[in-house]
C-alpha positions in Angstrom: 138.9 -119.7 -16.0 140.0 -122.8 -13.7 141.5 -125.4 -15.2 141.3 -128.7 -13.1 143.9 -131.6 -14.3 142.7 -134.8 -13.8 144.2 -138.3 -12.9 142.1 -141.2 -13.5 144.1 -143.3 -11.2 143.4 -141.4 -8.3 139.2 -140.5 -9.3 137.8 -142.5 -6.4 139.3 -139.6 -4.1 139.2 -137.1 -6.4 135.6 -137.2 -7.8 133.5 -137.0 -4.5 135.9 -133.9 -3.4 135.9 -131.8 -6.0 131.7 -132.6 -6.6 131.8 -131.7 -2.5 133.8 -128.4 -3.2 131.6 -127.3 -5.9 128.3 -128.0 -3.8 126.8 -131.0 -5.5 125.8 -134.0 -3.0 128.4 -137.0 -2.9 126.5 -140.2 -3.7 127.2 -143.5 -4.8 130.5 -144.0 -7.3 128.0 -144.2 -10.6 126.1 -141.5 -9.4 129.1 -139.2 -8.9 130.3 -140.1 -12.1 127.1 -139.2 -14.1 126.9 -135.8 -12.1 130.5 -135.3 -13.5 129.7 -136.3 -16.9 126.8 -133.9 -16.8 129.1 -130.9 -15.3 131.6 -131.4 -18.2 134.4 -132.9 -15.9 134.5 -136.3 -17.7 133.1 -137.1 -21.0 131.8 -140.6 -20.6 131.0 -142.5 -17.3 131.0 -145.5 -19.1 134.4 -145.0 -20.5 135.3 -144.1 -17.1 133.6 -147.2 -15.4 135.0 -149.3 -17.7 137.7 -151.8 -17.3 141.2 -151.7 -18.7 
């Protein structure tokens, strides 16, 4: 099992590389988020485009 720990402070880097090492195509920053909601990696791209 891989366990990936994640830092929301750094996901603008983050995101399109991991998506990139698993294969996926690197897109736009909503477009990566949805893929990543839909892999499990986040649970909600709107919580995660959100603004504190």
């Amino acid at each position: 099992m891989t366990v990936i720990l994640w830092n929301k402070s750094k996901n603008s880097m983050q995101l399109p590389l991991l998506l990139s090492l698993r294969g996926e195509k690197v897109s736009s920053a909503i477009d990566n988020h949805n893929r990543a909601e839909r892999l499990g990696f986040i649970n909600s791209t709107d919580d995660w485009m959100a603004k504190p």
